[in-house]
N, C-alpha and C positions, 0 to 999 in steps of 0.2 A: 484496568484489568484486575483480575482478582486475586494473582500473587506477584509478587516482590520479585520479580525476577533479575530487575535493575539494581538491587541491592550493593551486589559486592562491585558494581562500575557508578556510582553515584558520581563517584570524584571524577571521572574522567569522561561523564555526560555535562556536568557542570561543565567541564572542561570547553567542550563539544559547544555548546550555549554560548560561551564567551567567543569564541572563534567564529562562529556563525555570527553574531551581533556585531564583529569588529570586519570580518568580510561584508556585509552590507552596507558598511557604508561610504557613502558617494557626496562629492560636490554639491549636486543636484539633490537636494533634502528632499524633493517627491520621489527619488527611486528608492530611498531610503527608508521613508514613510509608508510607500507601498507594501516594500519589501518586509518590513516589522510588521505591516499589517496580517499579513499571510503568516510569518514566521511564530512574530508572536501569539500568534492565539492558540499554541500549544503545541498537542500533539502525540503522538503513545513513544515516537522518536525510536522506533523498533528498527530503521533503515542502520543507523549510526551504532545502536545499541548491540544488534548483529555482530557488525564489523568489529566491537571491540571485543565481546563476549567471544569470538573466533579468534580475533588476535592473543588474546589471553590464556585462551584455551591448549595452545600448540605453543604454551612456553613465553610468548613475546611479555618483553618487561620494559621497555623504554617506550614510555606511553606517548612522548612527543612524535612515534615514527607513525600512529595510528591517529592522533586526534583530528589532527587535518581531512585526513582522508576520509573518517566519518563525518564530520561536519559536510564533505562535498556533497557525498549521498544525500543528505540531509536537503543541502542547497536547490539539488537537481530537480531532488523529490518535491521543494514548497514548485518549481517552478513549474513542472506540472502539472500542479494543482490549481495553481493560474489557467494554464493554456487548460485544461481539463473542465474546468467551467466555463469558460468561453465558447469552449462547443460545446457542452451540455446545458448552457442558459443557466446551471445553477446562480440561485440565486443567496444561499445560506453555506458555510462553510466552517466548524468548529464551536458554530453558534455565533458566527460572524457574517455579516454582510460579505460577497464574497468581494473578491479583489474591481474586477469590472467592475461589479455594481456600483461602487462605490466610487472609484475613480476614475472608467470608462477605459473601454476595451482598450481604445491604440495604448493607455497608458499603462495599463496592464500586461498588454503582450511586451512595451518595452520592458517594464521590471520581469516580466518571466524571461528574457533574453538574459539580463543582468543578472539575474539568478543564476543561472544555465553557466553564463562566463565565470560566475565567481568559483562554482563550481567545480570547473575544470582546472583554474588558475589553480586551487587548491593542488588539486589530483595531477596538477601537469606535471609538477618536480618528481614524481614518482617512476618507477622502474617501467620500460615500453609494454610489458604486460600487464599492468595494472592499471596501465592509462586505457588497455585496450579493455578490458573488463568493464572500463567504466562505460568506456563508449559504442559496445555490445547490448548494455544493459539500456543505453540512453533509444538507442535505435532498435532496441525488442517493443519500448515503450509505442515509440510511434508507428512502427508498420501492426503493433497492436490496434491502437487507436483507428486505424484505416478497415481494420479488419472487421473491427466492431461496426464503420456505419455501413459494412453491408450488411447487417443485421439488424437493423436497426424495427423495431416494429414486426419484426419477423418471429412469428409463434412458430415455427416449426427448424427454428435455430439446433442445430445439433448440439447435441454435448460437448462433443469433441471439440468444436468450434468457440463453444465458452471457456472452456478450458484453455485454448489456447492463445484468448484474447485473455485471461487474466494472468495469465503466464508471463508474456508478452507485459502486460502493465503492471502488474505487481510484483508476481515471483521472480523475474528473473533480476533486479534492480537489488533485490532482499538477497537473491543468491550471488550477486557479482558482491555484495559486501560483505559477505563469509568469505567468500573467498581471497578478495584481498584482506581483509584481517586475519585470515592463515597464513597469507604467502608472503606478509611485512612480517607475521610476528615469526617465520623463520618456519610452517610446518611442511612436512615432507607434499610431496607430490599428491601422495593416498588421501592427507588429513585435508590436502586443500580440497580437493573433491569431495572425499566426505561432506564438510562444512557447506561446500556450493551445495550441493544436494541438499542436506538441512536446510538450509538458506532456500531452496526451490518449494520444496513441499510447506515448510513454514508460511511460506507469500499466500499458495494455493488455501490453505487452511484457514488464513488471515481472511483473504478476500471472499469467500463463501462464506465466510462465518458472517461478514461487510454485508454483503447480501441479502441475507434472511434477515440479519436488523434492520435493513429498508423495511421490510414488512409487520416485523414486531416489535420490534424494539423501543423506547421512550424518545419521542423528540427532546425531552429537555436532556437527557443525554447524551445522544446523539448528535447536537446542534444543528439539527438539519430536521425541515420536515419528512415526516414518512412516505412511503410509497415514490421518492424520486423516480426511482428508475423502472417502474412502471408507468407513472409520469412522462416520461424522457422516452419510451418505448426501450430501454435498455433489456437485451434479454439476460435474464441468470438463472443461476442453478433453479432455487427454489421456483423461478415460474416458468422455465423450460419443461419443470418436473410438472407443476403444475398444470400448464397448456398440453398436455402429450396423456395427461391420464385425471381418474376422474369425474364427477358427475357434472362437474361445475366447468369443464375445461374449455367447452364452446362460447360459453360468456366469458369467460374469462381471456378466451383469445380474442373474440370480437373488440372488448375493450379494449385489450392489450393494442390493438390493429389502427386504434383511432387517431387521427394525428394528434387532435386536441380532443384534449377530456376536462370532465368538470372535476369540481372538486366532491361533488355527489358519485363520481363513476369513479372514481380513486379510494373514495371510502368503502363502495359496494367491493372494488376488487380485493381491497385488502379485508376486508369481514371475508369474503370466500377464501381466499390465501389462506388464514389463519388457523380454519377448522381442517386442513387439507393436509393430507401424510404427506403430500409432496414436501414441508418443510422439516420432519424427522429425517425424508430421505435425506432429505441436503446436509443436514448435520451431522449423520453416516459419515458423506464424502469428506465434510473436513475433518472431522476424526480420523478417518483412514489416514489421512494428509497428514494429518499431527503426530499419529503414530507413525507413519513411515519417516517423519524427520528427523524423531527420536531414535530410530533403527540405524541412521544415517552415521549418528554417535559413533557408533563401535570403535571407530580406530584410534580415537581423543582418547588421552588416558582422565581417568579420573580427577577430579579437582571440583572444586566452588565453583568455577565457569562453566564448565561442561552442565552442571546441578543446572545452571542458569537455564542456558538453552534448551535444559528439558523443560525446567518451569515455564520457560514462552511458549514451549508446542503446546503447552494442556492450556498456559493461558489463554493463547490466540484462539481459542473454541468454547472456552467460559465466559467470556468478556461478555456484558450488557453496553456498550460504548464504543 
């Protein structure tokens, strides 16, 4: 992304990194192997990054009470991204083979399990409201997930309905980790709220921005080919907008409608995607997002962390990656 927002928690993502590397590993050197395969091949690490940038925020100073508990996030998130390509068939993942592919499914869904537990094991020793944050956020995930394959293929997907599948999968996981890095590092009731709400809007702004790079964006950036999730019949901002308005919208639902497409009908849809307002509209809505995270601010006093999380709201809608 295109500012430093991680700047001033460098030391206490390093941190995050070692904690995650040392909870992965197991007896069984394939869960381990899986598990680095998924973990290591990067990542922007915004889940973790959050949580500290909130805990810091609202005063917190004893960074041993927050690194665990971002690393969990972190954990829950690679797991996932496991179980998340397993049902969408991806096949490409950070610009990696994805976990499946490479290993095969049952082996996979075990390490996404093992993920999922290390996870918790992290976040278990924490206060019964923080456990429950977590596992709020784990179960937004998947009744998301469910939500999504009624839509699956469907051009006349509402809005409303996308919105509240990416809510469900992204934001609210971003907002349960403001939140408990406000309520470990000690902030009042208001600032924890505030931070979840930042944490909410910021996911929403993230994962739309996610979206439209399916469509424009540079595969060697990206490490994923383009057009997935037109591909995958996944519906999102950019081609809800797209299919509902438009010269181009009836080929472009047709396509969208196919179970299997070539790879000649993926390139035609994304050349018509591209020339189409519907992807200015979409970057509208994450801006609106990014600025209502930053509004979110208000009650956080002043400091370098707070600087931070404004720099993620503008980052998460400038980023190429």
């Amino acid at each position: 992304m295109p500012a430093r927002w991680e700047s001033p928690i460098n030391e206490e993502l390093r941190m995050v990194e070692e904690e995650i590397r040392r909870s992965v590993f197991s007896q069984q050197r394939l869960l381990t192997e899986i598990s680095m395969h998924v973990i290591g091949s990067g990542g922007k690490r915004i889940r973790p990054g959050v949580a500290i940038l909130a805990f810091k925020a609202v005063g917190g100073t004893d960074t041993s009470k927050i690194v665990g508990m971002a690393a969990a996030f972190e954990l829950i998130h690679s797991a996932t991204l496991i179980h998340d390509d397993i049902n969408d068939g991806g096949k490409m993942r950070r610009g990696r083979v994805s976990a499946f592919r490479k290993f095969g499914v049952q082996r996979a869904l075990v390490a996404g399990d093992f993920l999922f537990v290390k996870g918790f094991q992290l976040g278990g020793p924490q206060d019964r409201r923080v456990v429950n944050y977590l596992a709020d956020a784990c179960t937004n995930v998947a009744e998301s997930e469910i939500l999504q394959e009624y839509h699956v293929r469907d051009p006349r997907t509402p809005i409303d309905s996308y919105l509240k599948i990416i809510e469900g999968k992204t934001a609210k996981p971003i907002e349960a980790g403001a939140k408990v890095g406000a309520f470990i590092g000690g902030g009042t009731s208001k600032q924890v709220e505030a931070l979840g709400r930042y944490g909410l809007n910021l996911g929403l702004a993230f994962q739309i921005t996610d979206d439209i790079l399916d469509i424009v964006g540079s595969e060697a950036t990206l490490g994923k080919p383009k057009g997935m999730d037109f591909f995958d019949g996944t519906p999102t901002l950019p081609l809800i907008l797209a299919m509902n308005d438009g010269v181009d919208r009836k080929r472009i639902s047709t396509l969208f409608r196919k179970k299997k497409k070539t790879p000649g009908e993926i390139r035609e849809a994304l050349r018509l995607l591209s020339r189409l307002d519907a992807l200015e509209s979409a970057r509208e809505y994450a801006r609106e997002f990014s600025d209502k995270a930053i509004q979110r601010l208000g009650p956080i006093p002043p400091s370098t962390y707070r600087d931070s999380l404004q720099t993620l709201a503008r980052a998460v809608v400038e980023r190429d990656s």
